[in-house]
C-alpha positions as CSV (number, residue, x, y, z in Angstrom):
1,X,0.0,0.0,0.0
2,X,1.6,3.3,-0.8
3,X,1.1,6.4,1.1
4,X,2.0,10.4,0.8
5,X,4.0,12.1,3.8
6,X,4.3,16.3,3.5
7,X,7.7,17.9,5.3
8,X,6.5,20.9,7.2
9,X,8.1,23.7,9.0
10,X,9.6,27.3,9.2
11,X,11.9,28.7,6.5
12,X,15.4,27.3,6.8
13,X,15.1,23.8,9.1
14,X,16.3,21.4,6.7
15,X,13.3,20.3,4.9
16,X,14.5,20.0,1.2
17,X,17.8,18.6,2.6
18,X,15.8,16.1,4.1
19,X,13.4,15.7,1.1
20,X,16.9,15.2,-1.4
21,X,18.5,12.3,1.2
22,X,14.6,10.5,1.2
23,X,14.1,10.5,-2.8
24,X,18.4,10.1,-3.5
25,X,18.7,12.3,-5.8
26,X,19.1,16.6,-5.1
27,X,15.8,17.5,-6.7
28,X,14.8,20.3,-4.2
29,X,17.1,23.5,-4.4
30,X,19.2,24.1,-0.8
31,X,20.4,27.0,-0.1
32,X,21.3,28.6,3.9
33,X,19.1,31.8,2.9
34,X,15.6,31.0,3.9
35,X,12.4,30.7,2.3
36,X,14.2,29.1,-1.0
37,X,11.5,26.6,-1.9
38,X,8.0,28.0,-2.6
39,X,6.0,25.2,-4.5
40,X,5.5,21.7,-3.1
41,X,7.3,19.3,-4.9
42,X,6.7,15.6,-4.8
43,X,9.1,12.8,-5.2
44,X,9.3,9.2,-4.2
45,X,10.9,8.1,-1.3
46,X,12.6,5.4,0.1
47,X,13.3,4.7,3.3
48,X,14.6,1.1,4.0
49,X,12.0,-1.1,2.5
50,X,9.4,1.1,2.4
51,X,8.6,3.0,-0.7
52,X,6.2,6.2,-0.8
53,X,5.3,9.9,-1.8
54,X,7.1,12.6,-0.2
55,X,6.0,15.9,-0.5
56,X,8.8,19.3,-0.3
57,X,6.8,22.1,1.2
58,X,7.4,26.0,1.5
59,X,8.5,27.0,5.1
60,X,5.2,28.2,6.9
61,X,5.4,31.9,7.5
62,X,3.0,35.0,8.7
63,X,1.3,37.0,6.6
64,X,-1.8,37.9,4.6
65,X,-3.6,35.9,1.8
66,X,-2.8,37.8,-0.8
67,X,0.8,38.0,0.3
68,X,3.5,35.8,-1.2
69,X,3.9,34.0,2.0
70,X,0.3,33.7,2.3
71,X,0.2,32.1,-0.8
72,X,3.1,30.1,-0.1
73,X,1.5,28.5,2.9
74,X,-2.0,27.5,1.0
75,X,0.8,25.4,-0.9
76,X,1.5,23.7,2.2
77,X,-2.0,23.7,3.6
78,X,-3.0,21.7,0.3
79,X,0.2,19.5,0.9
80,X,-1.3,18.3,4.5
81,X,-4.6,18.3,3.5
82,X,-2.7,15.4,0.0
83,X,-0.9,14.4,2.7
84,X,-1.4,10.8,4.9
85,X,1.3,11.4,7.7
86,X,3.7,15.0,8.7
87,X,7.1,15.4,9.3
88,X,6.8,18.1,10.9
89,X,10.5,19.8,11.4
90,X,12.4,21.9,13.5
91,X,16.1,23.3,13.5
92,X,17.6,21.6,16.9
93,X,20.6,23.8,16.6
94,X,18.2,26.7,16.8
95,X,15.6,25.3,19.6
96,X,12.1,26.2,19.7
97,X,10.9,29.3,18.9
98,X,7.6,30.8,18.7
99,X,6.9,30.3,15.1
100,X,7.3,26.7,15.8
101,X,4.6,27.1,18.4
102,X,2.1,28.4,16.2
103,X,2.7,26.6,13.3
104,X,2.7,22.9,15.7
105,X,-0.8,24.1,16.7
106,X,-1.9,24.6,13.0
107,X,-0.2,20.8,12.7
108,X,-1.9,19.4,15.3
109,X,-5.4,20.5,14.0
110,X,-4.6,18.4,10.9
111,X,-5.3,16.0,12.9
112,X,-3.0,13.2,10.6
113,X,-0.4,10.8,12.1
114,X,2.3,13.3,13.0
115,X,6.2,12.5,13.3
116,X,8.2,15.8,15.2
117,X,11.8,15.7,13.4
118,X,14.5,17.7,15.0
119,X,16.9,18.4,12.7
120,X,20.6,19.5,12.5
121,X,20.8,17.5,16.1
122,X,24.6,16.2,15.3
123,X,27.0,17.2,18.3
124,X,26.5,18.1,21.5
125,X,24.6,21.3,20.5
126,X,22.0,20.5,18.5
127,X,21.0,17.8,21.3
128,X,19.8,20.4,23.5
129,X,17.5,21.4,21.0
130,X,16.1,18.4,20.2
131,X,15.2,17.9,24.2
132,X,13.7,21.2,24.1
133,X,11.3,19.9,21.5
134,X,9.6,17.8,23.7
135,X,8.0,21.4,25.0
136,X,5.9,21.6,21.2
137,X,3.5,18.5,23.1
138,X,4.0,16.6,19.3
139,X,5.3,13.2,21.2
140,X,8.9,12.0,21.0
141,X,11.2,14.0,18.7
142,X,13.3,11.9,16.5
143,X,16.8,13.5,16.7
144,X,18.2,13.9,12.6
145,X,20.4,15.4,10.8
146,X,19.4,15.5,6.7
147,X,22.9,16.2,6.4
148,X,25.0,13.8,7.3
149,X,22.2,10.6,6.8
150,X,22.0,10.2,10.8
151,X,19.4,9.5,12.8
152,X,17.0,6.8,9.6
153,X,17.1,4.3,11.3
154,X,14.8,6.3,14.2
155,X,12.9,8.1,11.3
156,X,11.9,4.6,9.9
157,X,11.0,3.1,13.5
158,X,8.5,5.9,14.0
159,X,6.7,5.8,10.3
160,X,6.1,2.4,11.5
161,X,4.4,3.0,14.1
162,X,2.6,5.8,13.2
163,X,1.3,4.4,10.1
164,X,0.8,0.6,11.2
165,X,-1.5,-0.2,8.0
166,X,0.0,1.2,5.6
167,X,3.8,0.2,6.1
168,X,2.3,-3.2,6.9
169,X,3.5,-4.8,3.2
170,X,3.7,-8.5,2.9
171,X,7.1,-9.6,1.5
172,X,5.7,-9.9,-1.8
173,X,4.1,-6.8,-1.7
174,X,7.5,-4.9,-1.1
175,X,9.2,-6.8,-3.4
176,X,6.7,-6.0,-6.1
177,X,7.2,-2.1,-5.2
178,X,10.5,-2.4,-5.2
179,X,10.4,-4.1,-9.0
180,X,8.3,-1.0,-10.1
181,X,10.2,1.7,-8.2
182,X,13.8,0.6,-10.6
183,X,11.4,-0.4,-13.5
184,X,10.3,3.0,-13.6
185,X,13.5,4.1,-15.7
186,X,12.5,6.2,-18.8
187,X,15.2,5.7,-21.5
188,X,12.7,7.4,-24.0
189,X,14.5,5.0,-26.6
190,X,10.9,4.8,-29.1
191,X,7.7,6.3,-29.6
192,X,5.3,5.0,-27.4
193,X,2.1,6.9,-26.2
194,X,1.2,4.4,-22.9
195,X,4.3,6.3,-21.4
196,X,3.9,10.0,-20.4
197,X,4.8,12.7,-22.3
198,X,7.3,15.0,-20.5
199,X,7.1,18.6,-21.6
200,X,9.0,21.3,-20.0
201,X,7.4,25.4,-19.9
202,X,9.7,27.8,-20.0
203,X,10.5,31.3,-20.9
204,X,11.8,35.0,-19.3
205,X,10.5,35.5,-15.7
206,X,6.7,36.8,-15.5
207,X,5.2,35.1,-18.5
208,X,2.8,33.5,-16.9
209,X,4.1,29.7,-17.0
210,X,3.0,28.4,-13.3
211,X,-0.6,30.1,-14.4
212,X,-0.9,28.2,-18.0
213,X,0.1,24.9,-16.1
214,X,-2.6,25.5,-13.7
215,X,-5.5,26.6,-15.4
216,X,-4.6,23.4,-18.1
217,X,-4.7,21.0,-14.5
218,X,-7.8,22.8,-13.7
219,X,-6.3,23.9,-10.2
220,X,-4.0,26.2,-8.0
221,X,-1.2,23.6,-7.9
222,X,2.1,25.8,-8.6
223,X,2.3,28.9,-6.6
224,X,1.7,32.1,-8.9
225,X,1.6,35.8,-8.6
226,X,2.5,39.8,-10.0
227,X,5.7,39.5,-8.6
228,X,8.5,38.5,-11.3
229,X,10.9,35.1,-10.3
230,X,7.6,33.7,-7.9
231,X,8.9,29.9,-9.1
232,X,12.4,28.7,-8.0
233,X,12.2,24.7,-8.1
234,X,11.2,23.0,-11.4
235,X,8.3,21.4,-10.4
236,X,6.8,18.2,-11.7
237,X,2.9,17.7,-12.0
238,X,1.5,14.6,-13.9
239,X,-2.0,15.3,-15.7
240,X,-4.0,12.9,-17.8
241,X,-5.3,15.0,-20.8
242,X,-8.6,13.8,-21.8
243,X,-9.4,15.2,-24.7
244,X,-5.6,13.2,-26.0
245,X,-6.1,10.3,-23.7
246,X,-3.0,11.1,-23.3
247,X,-1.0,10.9,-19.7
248,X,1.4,13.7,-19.7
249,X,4.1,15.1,-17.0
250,X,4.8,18.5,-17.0
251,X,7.4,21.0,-15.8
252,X,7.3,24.6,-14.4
253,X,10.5,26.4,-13.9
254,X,11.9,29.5,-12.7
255,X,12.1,32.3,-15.6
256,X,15.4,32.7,-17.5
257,X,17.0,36.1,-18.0
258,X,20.2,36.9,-19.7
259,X,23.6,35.2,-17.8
260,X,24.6,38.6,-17.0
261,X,21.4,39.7,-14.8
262,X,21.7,36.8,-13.0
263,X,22.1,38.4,-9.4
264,X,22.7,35.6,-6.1
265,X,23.9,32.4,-5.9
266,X,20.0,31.7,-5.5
267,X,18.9,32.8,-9.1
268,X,21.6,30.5,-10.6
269,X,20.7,27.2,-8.6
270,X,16.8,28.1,-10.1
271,X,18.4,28.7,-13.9
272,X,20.4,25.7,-13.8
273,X,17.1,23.9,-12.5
274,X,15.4,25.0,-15.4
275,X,18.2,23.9,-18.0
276,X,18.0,20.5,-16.3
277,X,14.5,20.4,-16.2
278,X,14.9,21.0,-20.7
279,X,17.3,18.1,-21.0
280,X,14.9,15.8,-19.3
281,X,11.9,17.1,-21.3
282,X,11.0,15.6,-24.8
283,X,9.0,18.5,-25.8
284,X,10.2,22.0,-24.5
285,X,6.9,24.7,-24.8
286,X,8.5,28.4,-24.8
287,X,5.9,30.6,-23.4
288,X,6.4,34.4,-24.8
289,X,4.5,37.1,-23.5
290,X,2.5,38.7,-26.6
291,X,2.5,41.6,-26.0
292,X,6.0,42.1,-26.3
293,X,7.4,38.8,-28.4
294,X,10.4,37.6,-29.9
295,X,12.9,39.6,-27.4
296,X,16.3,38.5,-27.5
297,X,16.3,36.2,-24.6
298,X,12.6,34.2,-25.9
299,X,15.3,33.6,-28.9
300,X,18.0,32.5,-26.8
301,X,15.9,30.6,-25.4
302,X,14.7,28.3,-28.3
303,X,18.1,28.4,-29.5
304,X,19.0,26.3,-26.8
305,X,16.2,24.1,-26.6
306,X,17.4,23.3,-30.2
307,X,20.6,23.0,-29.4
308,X,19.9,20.2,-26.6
309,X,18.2,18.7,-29.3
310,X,14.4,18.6,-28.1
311,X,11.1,19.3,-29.9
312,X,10.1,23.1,-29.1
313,X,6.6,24.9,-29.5
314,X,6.0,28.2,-29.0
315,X,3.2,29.2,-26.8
316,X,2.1,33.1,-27.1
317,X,0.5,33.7,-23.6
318,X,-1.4,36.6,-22.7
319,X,-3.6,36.4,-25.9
320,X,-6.2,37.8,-24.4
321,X,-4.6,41.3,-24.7
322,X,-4.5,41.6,-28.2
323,X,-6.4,43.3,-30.6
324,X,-7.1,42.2,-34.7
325,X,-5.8,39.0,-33.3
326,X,-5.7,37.4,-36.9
327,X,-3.4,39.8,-38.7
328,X,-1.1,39.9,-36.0
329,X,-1.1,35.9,-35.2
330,X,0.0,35.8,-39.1
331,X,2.5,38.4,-38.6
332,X,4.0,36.5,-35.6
333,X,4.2,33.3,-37.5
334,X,6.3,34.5,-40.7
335,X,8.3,36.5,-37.8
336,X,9.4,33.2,-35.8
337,X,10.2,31.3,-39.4
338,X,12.5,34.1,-40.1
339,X,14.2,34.7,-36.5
340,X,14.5,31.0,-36.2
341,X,15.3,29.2,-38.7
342,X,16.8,26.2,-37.2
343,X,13.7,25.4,-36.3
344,X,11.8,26.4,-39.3
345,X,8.2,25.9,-39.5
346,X,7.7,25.6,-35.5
347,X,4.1,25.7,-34.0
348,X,3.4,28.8,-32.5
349,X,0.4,28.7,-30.7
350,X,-1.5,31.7,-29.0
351,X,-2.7,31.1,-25.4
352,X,-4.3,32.6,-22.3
353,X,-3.5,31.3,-18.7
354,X,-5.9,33.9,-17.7
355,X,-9.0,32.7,-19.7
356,X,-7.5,29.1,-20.7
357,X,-8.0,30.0,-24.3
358,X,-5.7,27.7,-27.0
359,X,-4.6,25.3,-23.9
360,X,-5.7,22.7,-25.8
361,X,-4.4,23.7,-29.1
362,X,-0.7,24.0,-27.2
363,X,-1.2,20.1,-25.9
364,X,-2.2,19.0,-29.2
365,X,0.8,20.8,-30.8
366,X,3.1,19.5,-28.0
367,X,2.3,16.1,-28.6
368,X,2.4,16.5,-32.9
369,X,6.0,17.8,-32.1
370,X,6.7,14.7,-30.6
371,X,5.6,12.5,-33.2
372,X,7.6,14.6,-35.9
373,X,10.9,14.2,-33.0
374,X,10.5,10.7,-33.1
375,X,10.0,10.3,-36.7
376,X,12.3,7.7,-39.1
377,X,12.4,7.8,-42.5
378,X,13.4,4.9,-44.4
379,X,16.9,5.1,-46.4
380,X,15.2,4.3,-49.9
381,X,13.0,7.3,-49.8
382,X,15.8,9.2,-48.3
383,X,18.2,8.4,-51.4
384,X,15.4,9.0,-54.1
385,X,15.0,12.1,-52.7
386,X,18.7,13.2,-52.4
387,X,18.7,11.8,-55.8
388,X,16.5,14.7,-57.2
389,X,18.3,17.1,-54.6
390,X,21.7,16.8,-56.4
391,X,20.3,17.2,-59.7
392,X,18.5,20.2,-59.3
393,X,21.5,21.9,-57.4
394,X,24.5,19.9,-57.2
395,X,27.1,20.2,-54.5
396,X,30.0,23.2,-56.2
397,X,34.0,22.2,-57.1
398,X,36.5,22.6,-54.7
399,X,40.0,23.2,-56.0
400,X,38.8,21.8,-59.8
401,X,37.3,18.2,-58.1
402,X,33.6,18.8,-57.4
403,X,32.5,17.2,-53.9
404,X,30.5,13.8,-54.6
405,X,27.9,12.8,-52.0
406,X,27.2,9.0,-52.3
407,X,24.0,8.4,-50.1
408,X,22.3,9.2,-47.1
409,X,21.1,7.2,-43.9
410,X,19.2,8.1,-40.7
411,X,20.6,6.1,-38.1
412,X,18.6,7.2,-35.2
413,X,15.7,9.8,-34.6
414,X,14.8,12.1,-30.8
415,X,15.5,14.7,-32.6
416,X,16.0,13.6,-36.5
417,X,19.9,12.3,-37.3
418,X,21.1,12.4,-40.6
419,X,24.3,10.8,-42.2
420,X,25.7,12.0,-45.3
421,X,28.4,9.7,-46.8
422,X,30.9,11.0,-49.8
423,X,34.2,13.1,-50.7
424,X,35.6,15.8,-49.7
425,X,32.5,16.2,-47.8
426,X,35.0,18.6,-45.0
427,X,34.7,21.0,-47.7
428,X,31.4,21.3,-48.1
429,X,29.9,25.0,-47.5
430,X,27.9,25.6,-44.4
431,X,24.9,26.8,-47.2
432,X,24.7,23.8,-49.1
433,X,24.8,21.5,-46.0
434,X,21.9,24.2,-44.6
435,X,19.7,23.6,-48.0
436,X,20.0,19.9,-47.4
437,X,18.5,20.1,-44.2
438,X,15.5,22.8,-46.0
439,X,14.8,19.9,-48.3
440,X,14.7,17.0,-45.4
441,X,12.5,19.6,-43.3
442,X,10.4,20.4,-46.3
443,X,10.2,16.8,-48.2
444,X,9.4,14.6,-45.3
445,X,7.7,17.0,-43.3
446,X,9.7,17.7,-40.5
447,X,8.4,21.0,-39.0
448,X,10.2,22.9,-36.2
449,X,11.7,19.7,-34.8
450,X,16.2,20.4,-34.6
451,X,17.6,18.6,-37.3
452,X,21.2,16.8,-37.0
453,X,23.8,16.2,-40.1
454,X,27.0,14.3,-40.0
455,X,28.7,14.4,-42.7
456,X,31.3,10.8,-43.3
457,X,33.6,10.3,-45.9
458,X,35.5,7.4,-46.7
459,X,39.4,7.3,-46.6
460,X,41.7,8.4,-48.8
461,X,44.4,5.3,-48.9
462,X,46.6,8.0,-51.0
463,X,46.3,11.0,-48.6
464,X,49.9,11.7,-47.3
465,X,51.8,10.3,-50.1
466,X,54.1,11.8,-52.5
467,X,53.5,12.0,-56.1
468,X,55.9,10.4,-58.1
């Protein structure tokens, strides 16, 4: 039986560090400033041989509902309210302190099984602290430290025993989870629509991705607001899309500015969150704002995704704002072909997070990109088709010898791979190899998706030697 556990606290106890050691990996952002995570994040856990949800929360904090930390802690309200158990956290090095107080109270009137960590409790000092946490009446602490990995074994005695049913797995039972947790492994290796698609949203801060993801999920699942760089962790939601049937995972991540604006240590653990988050996706959707489209950065931006070799579509948000929408959506269109030509022909797709207008339109293009990014093409049709692509403009001479191109291949597709084998082919201009890959694109319909060409020649058994 699997079960959900939320980490709760104030800013700056531990409770992403904690989160990383449960799931193994460094998913959560860490940081000694405080308040560094905002949106729940959910991963699965391990913990000995019990396997389960665990939910990253923002540190609970003061303030009004409309305030950024009031809307941080409805995030962690809904995360209790998901949740089947609390670890409920405090810093031991720190002791107890009056927010704890409150916020054990607001706990306590969960009313779910309830496990009081106190963290950072290595050396002599933090074991004070975690004696003074008897004082928050939440039953025995369990002295931790996320850190250093001490103090599991005590974590994994008290889930027992405050969830007796549900870490009550037969032997079979675990094994079986155990089988599915390392079977879950995603080598994205063919096309096959029973797995779910990953798409990552990105784009410059403020353009409104965490408010497209939740009006498509039909709830306030990522924390949004007016306030630019609201989104710090990419965040991982998974959404079955029923108009598709289609299961689908998607990412929000912090907004991406130019390397140089980059202020903090902070904003560059978020950016390189949000990079990560693009070379795990399959389809990449770059959301510009319309009402002021195409800046440098949106183009950087898709440059990159095409560089890490994923399938982009770009989503106009903020539609809703924009008058003689036809004229302009045409102008837009011709303006990302010519901007972006290495990804030529890319859906651009106008959307409102506000109203929800075109969400569907920018699933069903993400998915199409995907199809075209996994697409093969067999090397008989390839050949005819260079066939007719020599004739009509034939590669030009170098030094009196003109370059010869025997055939072509694709050896592999995620995203398209083309080899071209002949001579000379190291001399072949950058425009000729650039209207081979217009004809691919154009022939075998291959829009937007990054194309890669190798060029291979054979080997010269007379290179090096002297004429007689």
């Amino acid at each position: 039986m699997s079960f959900t556990v939320a980490i709760i606290g104030r800013p700056n106890v531990g409770k992403s560090t904690l989160f990383n050691r449960l799931v193994g990996k460094k998913l959560a952002l860490v940081d000694d400033q405080p308040g560094v995570t905002r949106d729940r994040r959910a991963g699965e856990a391990r913990l000995g041989d019990l396997n389960f949800t665990v939910i990253d929360t923002a540190g609970l904090e003061g303030g009004g509902v409309e305030t950024l930390s009031g809307r941080m802690r409805a995030q962690t309200e809904a995360a209790i309210e998901d949740a089947d158990a609390i670890f409920f956290v405090v810093d031991a090095r720190v002791g107890v302190t009056p927010e704890d107080r409150h916020f054990a109270a607001l706990a306590r009137r969960a009313g779910k099984p309830l496990i009081l960590i106190a963290n950072k409790a290595e050396g002599k000092a933090g074991e004070a602290g975690a004696y003074e946490s008897f004082a928050l009446g939440l039953g025995d602490p369990v002295p931790l430290s996320a850190e250093h990995g001490e103090g599991f074994a005590e974590l994994y005695s008290a889930l027992l025993a405050a969830l007796p049913d549900a870490t009550a797995l037969a032997e079979d039972e675990a094994e079986e989870g155990r089988r599915l947790v390392l079977a879950d492994d995603e080598d994205g290796s063919e096309l096959d629509p029973s797995k779910p698609l990953r798409i990552a949203v990105v784009g410059r801060p403020n353009a409104g991705k965490s408010t497209l993801i939740n009006r498509l999920l039909g709830e306030e699942r990522l924390l949004t607001g007016p306030e630019a760089g609201v989104t710090r962790d990419s965040i991982g939601v998974e959404h079955f899309w029923p108009k598709g049937a289609r299961e689908l995972k998607i990412f929000d991540t912090a907004g991406l500015r130019k390397r140089a604006k980059v202020e903090g240590k902070l904003e560059k653990l978020a950016a390189a969150d949000a990079l990560r988050a693009v070379k795990f996706a399959e389809v990449v959707v770059v959301l510009l704002d319309a009402t002021i489209p195409f800046e440098k950065q949106d183009l950087t931006i898709v440059d990159l995704v095409a560089r890490e070799g994923r399938a982009p579509v770009i989503g106009l948000n903020k539609w809703d704002l924009i008058e003689d929408k036809g004229p302009k959506l045409i102008e837009l269109r011709e303006e990302a072909d010519r901007l972006l030509p290495q990804t030529r022909g890319v859906a651009v797709v106008p959307v409102s997070g506000a109203t929800g207008q075109g969400v569907d339109a920018l699933i069903e293009a993400a998915i199409k990109a995907h199809e075209v990014w996994n697409k093969r093409i067999s090397t008989a049709r390839l050949n005819r088709w260079l066939e007719g692509a020599l004739e009509q403009n034939p590669p030009p001479a170098v030094a009196g010898r003109r370059i010869k191109i025997r055939y072509v291949t694709q050896p592999k597709a995620r995203p398209p791979h083309f080899v071209v084998f002949g001579n000379q082919l190291d001399e072949l201009p950058a425009s000729y190899q650039r209207y081979l890959v217009n004809g691919l694109r154009q022939t075998f319909d291959l829009p937007g998706t990054p194309i890669r060409v190798t060029l291979k020649q054979g080997d010269n058994p007379y290179a090096g030697k002297k004429r007689r």
